[in-house]
Rosetta silent file (secondary structure, phi, psi, omega in degrees, C-alpha in Angstrom):
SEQUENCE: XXXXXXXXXXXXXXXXXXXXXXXXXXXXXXXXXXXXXXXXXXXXXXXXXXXXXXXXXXXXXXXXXXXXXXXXXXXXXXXXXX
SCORE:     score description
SCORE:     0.000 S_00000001
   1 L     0.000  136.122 -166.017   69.773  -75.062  -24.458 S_00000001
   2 L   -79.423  147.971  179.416   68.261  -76.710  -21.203 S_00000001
   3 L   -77.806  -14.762 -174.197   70.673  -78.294  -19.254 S_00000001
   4 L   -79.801  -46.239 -172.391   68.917  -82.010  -19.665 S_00000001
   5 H   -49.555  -44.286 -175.868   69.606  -81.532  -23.227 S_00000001
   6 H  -103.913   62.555  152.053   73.432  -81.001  -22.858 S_00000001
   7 H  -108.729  -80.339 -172.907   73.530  -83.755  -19.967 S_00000001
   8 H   -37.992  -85.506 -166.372   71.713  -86.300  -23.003 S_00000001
   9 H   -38.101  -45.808 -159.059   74.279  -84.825  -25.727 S_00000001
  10 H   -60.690  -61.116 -175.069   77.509  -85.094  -23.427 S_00000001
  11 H   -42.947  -53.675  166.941   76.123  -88.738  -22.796 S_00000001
  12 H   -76.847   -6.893  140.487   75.426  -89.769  -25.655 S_00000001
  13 H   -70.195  -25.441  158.586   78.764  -88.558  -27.109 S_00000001
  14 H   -80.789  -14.132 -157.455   80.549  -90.869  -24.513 S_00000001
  15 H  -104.336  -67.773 -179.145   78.233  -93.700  -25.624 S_00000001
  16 H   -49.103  -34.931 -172.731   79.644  -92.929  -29.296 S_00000001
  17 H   -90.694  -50.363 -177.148   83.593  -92.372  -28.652 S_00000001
  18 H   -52.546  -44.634 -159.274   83.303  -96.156  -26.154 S_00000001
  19 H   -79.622  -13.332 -167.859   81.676  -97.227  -29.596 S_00000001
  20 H  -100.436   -5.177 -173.131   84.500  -95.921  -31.676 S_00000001
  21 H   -69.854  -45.086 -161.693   87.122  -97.588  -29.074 S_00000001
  22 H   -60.314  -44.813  166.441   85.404 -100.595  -29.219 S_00000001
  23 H   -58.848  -19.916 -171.336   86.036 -100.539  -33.275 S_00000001
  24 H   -82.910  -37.306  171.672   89.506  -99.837  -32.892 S_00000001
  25 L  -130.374   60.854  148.850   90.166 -102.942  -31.278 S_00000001
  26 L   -77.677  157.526 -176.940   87.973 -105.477  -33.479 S_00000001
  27 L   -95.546  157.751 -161.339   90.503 -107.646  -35.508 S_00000001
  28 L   -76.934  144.153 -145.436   90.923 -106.520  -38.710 S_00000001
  29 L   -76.086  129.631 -142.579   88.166 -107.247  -41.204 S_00000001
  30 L   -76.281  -11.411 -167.987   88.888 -110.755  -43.364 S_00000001
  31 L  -132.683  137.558  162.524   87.298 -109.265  -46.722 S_00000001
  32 H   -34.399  -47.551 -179.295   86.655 -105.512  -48.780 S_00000001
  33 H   -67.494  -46.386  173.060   83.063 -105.856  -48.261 S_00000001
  34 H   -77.630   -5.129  145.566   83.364 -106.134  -44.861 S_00000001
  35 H   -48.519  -59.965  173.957   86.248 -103.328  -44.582 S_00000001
  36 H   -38.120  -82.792 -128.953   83.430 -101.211  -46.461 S_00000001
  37 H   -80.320  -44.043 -171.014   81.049 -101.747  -43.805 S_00000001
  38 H   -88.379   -9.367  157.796   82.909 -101.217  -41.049 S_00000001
  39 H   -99.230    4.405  140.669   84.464  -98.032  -42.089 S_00000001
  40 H   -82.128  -19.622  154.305   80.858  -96.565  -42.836 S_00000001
  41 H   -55.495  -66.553 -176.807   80.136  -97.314  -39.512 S_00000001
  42 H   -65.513  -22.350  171.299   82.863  -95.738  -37.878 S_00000001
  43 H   -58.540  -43.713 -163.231   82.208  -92.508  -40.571 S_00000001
  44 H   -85.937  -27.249  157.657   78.903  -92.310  -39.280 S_00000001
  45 H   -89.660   13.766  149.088   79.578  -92.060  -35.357 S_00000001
  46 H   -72.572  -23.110 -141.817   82.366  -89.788  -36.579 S_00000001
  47 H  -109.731  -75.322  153.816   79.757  -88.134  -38.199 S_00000001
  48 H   -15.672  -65.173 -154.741   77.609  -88.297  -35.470 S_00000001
  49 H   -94.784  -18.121  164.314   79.881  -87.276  -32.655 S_00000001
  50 H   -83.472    1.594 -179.643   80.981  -83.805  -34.708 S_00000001
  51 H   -94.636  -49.235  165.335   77.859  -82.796  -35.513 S_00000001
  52 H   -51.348  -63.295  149.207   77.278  -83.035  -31.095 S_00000001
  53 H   -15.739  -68.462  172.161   80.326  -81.422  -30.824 S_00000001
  54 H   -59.133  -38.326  179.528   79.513  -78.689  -32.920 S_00000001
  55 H   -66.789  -24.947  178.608   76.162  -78.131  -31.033 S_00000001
  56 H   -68.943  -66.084  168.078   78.124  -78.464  -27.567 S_00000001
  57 H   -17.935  -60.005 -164.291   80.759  -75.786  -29.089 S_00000001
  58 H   -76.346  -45.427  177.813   78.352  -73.522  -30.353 S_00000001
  59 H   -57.048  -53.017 -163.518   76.260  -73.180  -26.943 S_00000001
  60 H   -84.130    1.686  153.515   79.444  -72.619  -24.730 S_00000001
  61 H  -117.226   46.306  161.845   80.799  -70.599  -27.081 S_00000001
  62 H   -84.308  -70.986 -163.113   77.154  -68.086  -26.755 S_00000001
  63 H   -45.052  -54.307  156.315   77.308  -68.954  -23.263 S_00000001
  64 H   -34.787  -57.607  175.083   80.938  -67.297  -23.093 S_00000001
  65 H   -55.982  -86.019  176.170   80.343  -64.160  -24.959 S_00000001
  66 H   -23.304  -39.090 -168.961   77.006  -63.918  -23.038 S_00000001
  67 L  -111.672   12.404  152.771   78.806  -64.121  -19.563 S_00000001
  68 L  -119.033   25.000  169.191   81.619  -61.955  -20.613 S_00000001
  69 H  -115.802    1.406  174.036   79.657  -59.026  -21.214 S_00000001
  70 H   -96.361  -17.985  160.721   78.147  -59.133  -17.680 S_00000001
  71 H   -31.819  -83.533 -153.189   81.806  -59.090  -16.665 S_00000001
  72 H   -52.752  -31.504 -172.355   82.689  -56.343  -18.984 S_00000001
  73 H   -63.975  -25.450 -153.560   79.035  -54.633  -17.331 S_00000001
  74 L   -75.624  153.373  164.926   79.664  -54.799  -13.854 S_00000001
  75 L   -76.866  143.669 -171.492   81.008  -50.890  -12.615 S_00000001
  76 L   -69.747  -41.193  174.658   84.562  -50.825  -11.829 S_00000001
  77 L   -76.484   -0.389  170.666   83.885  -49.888   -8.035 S_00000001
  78 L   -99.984  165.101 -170.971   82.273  -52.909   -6.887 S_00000001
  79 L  -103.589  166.972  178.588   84.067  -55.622   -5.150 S_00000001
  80 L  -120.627  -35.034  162.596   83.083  -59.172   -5.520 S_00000001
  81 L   143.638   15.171 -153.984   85.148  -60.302   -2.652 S_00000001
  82 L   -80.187    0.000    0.000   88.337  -61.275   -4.831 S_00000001
């Protein structure tokens, strides 16, 4: 994954959690139908922001694995400077 892409995802997962904030403190809704609506809203940028999640998740944790086997690779006599 290209780094613009998980710049756009991170972003757009902050654009979703300000949107779920913002629901949290609307007064509470005067009728069922409108209860309804506004909790299929907030399911669906719940919905939304774990499905981004998972795709964030899933790169770093490839990216991990991936950068702990050049760890595990390097020969035991060289120094790095630590």
């Amino acid at each position: 994954m290209e780094r613009d892409q998980k710049l756009e995802l991170i972003q757009r997962s902050l654009g979703i959690r300000h949107k779920l904030r913002v629901h949290e403190t609307m007064k509470a809704p005067d009728t069922h139908e409108e209860m309804a609506a506004i909790l299929l809203a907030r399911w669906e940028l719940e919905d939304e922001l774990r499905a981004i999640d998972d795709i964030l998740n899933e790169h770093r944790t490839k990216n991990v694995a991936a950068r702990r086997q050049t760890i595990l690779k390097k020969p035991k006599n060289s120094k790095s400077g630590d």
